[in-house]
C-alpha positions, 0 to 999 in steps of 0.5 A: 441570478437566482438559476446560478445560486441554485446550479452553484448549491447543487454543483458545491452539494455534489462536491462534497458529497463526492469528497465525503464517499470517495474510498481511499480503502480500496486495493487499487489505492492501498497498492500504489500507496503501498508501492510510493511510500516503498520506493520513497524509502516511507518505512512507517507507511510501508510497514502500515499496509502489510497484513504479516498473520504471524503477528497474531500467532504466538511463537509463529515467528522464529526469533533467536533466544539471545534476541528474547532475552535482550527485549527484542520487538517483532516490529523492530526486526521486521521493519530493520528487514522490510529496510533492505528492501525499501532501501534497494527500491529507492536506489532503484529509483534514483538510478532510472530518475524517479517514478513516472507513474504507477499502472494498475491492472483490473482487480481480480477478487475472490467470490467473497471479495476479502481477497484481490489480486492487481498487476502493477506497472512502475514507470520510471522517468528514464522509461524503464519499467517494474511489474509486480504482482500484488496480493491484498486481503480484507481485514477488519474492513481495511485492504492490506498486503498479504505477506502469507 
């Protein structure tokens, strides 16, 4: 009994150190999250996982003086222009059934690994299939999609 309440300790030990270090921080998760909440129309968690360096350029950003005048948010117009893609990306996905899975070549990092680079494959439910190539970059200590 006392062997089973040892093997038992250990095995809900490794547990949860395993829950505590898995990363979630990494370019492979950071893409498929990136490509579900796209294809799920999920604007907010799309949003969330692009890196735009414009955004800490003033002025980078071309936006029309009758739209500064009204008060306009960089993030707003962004998003309402990041829509017409999510919104073609979930027709797509109601067209071909929904996604299957979501395939992710090796990653590919730079020397310093603050930059990668993974090929994706989306599967649709009807077997048709989406690749794409994706960009990531290392900021802050968080991987997001480079949009440069």
């Amino acid at each position: 009994m006392k062997l089973l309440v040892k093997f038992l300790s250990v095995f809900l030990l490794a547990l949860v150190l395993t829950a505590c270090f898995s990363d979630d921080n990494t370019p492979e998760v950071v893409a498929e999250k990136f490509i579900k909440d796209a294809y799920s129309g999920n604007i907010e968690g799309t949003f969330d996982a692009l890196y735009v360096p414009y955004f800490h350029i003033p002025g980078a950003v071309y936006i029309p003086n009758e739209l500064k005048t009204k008060g306009v948010d960089v993030n707003d117009l962004i998003k309402s222009k990041l829509k017409i893609a999510i919104d073609q990306a979930v027709a797509t996905t109601k067209q071909n059934g929904g996604i299957d899975r979501v395939e992710l070549s090796s990653t590919e990092y730079n020397n310093d690994h603050t930059r990668a680079n993974i090929k994706t494959t989306i599967i649709f439910k009807n077997g048709t299939d989406n690749k794409s190539d994706f960009s990531l970059i290392k900021v802050d200590g968080k991987w997001l999609i480079n949009m440069e």
